[in-house]
C-alpha positions in Angstrom: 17.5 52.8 258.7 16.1 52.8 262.2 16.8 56.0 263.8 15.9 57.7 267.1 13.4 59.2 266.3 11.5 56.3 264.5 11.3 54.7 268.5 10.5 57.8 270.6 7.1 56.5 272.5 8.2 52.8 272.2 9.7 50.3 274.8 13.4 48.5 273.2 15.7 45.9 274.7 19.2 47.3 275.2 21.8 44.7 275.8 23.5 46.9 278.3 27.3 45.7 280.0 26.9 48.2 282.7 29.7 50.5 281.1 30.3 53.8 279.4 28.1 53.1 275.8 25.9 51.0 277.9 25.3 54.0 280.4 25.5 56.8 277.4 23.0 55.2 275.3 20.7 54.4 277.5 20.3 58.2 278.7 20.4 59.5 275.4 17.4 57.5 274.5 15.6 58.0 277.6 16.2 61.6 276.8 15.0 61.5 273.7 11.8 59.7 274.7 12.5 56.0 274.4 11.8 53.4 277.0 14.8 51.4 277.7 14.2 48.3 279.6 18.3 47.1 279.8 19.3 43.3 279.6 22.3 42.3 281.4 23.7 38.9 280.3 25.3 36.9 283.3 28.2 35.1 281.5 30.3 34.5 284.0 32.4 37.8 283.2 35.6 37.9 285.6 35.5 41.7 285.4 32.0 42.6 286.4 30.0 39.9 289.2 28.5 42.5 291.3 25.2 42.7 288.9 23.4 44.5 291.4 25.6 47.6 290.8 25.1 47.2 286.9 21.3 47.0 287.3 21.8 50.7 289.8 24.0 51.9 287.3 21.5 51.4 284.0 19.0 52.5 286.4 20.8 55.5 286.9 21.0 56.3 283.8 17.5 56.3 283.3 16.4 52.2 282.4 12.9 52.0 283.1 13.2 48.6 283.7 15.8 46.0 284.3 16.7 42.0 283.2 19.4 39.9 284.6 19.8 37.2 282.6 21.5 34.0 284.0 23.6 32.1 281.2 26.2 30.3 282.6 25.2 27.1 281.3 24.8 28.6 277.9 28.2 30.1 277.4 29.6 27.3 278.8 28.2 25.0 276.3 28.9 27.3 273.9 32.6 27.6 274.6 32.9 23.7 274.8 31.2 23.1 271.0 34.1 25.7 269.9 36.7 23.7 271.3 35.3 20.4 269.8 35.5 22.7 266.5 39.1 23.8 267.6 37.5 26.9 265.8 40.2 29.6 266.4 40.0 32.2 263.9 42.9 32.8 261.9 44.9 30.3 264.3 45.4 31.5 267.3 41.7 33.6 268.9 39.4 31.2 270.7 36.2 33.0 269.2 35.7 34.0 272.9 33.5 37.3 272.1 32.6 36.4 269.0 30.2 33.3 270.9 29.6 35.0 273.2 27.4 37.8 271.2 25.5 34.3 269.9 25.0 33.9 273.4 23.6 37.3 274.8 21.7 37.5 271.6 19.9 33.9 272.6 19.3 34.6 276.1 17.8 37.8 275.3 15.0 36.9 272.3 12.9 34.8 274.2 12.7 37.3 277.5 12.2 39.9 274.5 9.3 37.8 273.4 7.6 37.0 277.0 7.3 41.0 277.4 6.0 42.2 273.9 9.4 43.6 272.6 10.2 43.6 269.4 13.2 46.3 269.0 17.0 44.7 270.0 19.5 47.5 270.4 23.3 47.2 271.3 26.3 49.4 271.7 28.7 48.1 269.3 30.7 50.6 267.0 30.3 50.5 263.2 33.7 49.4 262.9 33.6 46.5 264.7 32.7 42.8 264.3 30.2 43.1 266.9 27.2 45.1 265.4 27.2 42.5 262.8 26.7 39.8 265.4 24.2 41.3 267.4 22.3 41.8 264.0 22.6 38.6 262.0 22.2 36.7 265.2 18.6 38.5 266.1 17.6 38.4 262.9 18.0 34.7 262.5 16.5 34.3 265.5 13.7 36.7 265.5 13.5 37.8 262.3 10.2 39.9 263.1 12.7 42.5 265.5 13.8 45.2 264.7 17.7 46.1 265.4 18.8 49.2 266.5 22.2 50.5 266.9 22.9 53.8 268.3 26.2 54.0 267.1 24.7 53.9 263.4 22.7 57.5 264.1 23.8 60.3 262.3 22.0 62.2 264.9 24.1 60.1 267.9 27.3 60.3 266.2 27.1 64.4 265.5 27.0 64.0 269.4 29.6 61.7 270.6 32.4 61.5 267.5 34.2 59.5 270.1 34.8 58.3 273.9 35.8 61.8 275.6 32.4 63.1 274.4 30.9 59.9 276.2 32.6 60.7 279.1 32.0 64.2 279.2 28.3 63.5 278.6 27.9 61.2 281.2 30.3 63.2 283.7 27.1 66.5 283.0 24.9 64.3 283.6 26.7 63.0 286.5 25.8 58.8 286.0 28.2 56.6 287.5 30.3 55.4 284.7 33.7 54.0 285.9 34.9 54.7 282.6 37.8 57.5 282.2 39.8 59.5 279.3 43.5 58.0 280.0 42.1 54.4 280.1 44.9 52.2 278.2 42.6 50.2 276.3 38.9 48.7 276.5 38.2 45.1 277.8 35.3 42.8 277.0 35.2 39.8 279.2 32.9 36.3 279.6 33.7 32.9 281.1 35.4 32.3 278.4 38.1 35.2 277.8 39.0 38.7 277.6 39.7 40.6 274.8 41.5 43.4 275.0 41.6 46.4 272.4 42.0 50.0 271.4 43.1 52.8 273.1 47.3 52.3 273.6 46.8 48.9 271.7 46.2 50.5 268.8 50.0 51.4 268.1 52.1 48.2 266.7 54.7 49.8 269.1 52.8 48.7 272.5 54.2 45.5 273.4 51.3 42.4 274.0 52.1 42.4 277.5 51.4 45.6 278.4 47.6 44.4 279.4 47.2 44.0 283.1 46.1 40.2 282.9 42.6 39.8 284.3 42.3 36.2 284.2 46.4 35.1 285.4 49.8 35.6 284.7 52.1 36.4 282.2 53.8 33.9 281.6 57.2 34.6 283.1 55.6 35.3 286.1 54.3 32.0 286.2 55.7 29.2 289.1 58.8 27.4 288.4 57.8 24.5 288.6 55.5 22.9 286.1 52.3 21.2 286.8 50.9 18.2 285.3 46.6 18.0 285.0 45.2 15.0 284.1 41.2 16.0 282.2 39.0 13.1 281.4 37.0 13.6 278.1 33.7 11.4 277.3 32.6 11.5 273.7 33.7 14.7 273.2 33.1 16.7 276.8 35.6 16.9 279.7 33.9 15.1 282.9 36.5 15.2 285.3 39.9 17.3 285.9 42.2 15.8 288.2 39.9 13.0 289.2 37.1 15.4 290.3 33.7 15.4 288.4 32.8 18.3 286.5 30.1 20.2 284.5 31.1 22.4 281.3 30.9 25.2 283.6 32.7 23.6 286.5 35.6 22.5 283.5 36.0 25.7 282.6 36.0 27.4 285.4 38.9 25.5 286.7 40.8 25.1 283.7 40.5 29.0 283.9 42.1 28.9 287.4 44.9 26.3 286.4 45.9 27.7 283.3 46.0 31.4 284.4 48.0 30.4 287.2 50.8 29.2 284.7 50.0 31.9 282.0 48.7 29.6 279.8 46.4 31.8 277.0 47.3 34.8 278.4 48.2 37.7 276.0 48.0 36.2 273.2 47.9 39.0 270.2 46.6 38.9 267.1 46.5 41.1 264.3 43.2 40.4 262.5 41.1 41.0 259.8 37.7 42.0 260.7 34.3 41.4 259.0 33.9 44.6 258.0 37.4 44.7 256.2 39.8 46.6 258.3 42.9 45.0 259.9 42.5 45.4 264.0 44.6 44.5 267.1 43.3 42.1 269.9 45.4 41.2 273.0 43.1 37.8 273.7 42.9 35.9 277.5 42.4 32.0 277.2 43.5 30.4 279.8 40.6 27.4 279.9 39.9 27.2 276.5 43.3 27.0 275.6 44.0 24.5 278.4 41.0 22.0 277.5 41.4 22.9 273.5 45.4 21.8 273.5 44.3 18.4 275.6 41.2 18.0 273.2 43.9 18.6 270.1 45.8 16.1 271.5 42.7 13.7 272.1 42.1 14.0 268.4 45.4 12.7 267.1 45.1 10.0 268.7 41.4 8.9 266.8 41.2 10.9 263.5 42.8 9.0 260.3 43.9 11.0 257.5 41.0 11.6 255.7 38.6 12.3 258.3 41.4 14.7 259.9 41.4 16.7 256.4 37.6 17.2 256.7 37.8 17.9 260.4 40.6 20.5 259.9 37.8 22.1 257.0 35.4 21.8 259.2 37.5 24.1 262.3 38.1 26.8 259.7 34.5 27.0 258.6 33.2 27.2 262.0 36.0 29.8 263.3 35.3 32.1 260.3 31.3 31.8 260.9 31.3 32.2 264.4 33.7 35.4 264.4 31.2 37.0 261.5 27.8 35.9 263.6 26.7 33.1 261.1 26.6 30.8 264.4 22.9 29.9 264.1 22.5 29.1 260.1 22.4 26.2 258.0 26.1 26.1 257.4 27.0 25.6 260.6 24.2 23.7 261.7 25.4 21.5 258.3 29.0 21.2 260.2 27.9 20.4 264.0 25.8 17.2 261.8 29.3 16.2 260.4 31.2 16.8 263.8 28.6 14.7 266.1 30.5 11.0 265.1 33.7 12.9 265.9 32.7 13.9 269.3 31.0 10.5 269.8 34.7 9.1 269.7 36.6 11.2 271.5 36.7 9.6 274.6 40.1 9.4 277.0 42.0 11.0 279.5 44.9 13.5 278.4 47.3 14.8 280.9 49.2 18.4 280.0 52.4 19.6 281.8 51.8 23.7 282.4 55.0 25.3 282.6 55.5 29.3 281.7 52.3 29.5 279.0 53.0 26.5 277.7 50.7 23.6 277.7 53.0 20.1 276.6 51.6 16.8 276.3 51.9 14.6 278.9 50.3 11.5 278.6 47.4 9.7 277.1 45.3 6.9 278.4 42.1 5.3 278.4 41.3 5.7 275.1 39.4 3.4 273.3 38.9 4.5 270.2 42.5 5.6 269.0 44.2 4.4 266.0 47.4 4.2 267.3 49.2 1.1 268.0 52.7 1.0 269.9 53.3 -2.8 267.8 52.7 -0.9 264.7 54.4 2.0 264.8 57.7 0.6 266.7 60.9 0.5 264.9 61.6 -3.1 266.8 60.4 -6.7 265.4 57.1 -6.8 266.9 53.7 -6.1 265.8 51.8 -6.9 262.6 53.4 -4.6 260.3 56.2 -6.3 258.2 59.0 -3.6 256.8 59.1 -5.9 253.8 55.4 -5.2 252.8 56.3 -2.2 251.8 57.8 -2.8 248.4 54.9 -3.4 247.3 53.3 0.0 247.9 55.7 1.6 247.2 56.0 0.0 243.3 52.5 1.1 242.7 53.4 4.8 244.2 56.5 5.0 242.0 54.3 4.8 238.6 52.5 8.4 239.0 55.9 9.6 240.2 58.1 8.4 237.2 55.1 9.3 234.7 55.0 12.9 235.9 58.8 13.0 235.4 58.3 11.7 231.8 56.2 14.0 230.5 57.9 16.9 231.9 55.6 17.8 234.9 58.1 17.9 237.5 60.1 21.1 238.3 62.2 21.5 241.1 62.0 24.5 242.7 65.4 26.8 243.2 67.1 25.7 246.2 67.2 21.7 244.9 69.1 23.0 242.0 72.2 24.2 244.9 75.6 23.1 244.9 76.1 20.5 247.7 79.8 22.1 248.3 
């Protein structure tokens, strides 16, 4: 294991956020003799856009250098493959930090390369899902660097056991953390989402909606009256939102702005289980990719048949599951963006969503020439090309397997059949 010592005399890379582990670490290296040259991913965090404060802060703190790194594009892409996955672990978290380490990871190797460095280090705890990103990710990427992680020193953790130690560190040394000891709970933010943990979040008694939102409303604070959004997918990316052209960036911006204003994906909480195999609490905000990702849902009814639906719905809880532990960059997934491409090829049309109070409803669908759907077909009136009498004959062939399981004593039915109707 990598420790402080082993880098004293050497220049690293720390992916640095501008806040209290970001400013801690990077003195206590510099302390202990390490050059720290701090990268500082621009992804479009609604918390932090004042980057020329994080870069006098890190240098503050004793960075010998400093790299801005300008990734709106990426995490925007990003964000807009994981709602063509619909890959929200365990159901209901839009993956929003868990891509967004693929991200910083990918923006940062190749700067790392252009200036001769070859040792990543991070601030994520070794109870987190985090340190596992930022290390599978670099070393699939750059599997020549060398990962370091502070908060895996014995000699680092004899120091600061915890946060107050941090702060009281920092507060000697007098580096402008904004950090303090009766902070609630921590917040990590991108374009993409907040996610919101620790500190009073911790207790199963703190209600969700205790988190200031950062990114909208709660929902009953929302207007009273609902608003219908028309987006415009094309093959598989939303191109225009209420009739004006947009990038990925652009559609998520403003699906961030429509759907906080009605609370849509705001608070939503999740008790999940980590990589590392503890249980843990997130309070997640949403608001555009739950916005485009319930209009895309609804996109995909409308063009997936039943067996390329089953494989689909495989396919979302593969992707959530290797995203959230940091296998966004291998074969497997790689393997499952191949099987989604004729997917997104189809999924062309315009959705339109009423927003009301958190909720996202469907409104309408048109425009979309590749559904399966047919009004003749599925209307219960004398029209179309289906005939109700057709099916007699499907269903004798159905009715074969059915009466041979009975036969041969393969059916049981389960308590509640077995109840008196009076």
């Amino acid at each position: 294991m990598t420790t402080v010592h082993d880098l004293k005399g050497q220049t690293i890379a720390f992916a640095a956020s501008g806040g209290l582990d970001s400013c801690t670490v990077t003195k206590w290296l510099t302390d202990h003799g390490v050059k720290v040259v701090c990268f500082t991913a621009d992804i479009a965090q609604p918390d932090e856009t004042d980057f020329e404060a994080i870069e006098k802060r890190m240098r503050a703190c004793g960075a010998a250098d400093y790299v801005a790194l300008p990734l709106h594009d990426m995490i925007a892409e990003s964000g807009l493959e994981v709602i063509q996955f619909q890959a929200k672990y365990e159901g209901a978290y839009w993956n929003t930090t868990g891509i967004g380490r693929h991200v910083i990871v990918a923006g940062m190797v190749p700067e790392m390369k252009k200036r001769g460095i070859t040792v990543l280090s991070h601030g994520a705890t070794g109870r987190g899902n985090d340190q596992v990103r930022f290390q599978l990710c670099t070393n699939m990427l750059a599997p020549e660097f060398t990962v370091y992680a502070p908060w895996r020193d014995r000699e680092f953790l004899q120091q600061f056991p915890g946060r107050s130690e941090m702060i009281d560190f920092c507060h000697h040394h007098h580096l402008p953390i904004k950090a303090s000891k009766d902070a609630p709970y921590s917040t990590d933010a991108n374009l993409l989402g907040l996610t919101h943990e620790a500190g009073k979040l911790e207790h199963l008694t703190t209600d969700p909606w205790f988190v200031t939102p950062g990114m909208g409303v709660l929902p009953p604070q929302a207007p009273d009256t609902p608003e219908v959004v028309s987006i415009r997918f094309e093959k598989g990316r939303p191109v225009a939102i209420n009739g004006q052209s947009c990038s990925a960036f652009g559609a998520i911006q403003t699906a961030n702005a429509l759907g906080g204003k009605h609370g849509i994906g705001i608070c939503t909480h999740l008790v999940e289980n980590r990589y590392v195999g503890i249980k843990s609490r997130g309070v997640y905000e949403a608001p555009g990719m739950e916005l485009l990702g319930s209009a895309y849902a609804y996109l995909l009814q409308l063009i997936l048949d039943r067996r390329s639906r089953e494989l689909f719905d495989q396919l979302s809880l593969y992707v959530a599951k290797q995203i959230y532990q940091g296998y966004g960059f291998d074969l497997g997934t790689h393997i499952a963006r191949a099987a989604l491409a004729p997917i997104t090829a189809l999924a062309t049309g315009t959705v339109r969503l009423k927003l009301y109070k958190g909720r996202a409803e469907f409104a309408g669908a048109e425009n979309v020439p590749h559904q399966l759907y047919s009004e003749a077909n599925a209307s219960m009136e004398a029209i179309g090309s289906f005939d109700h009498a057709d099916s007699e004959g499907f269903l004798r062939v159905l009715q074969v397997s059915a009466r041979a399981l009975a036969a041969n004593g393969q059916v049981t039915a389960p308590a509640w059949a077995k109840l008196s109707a009076s």
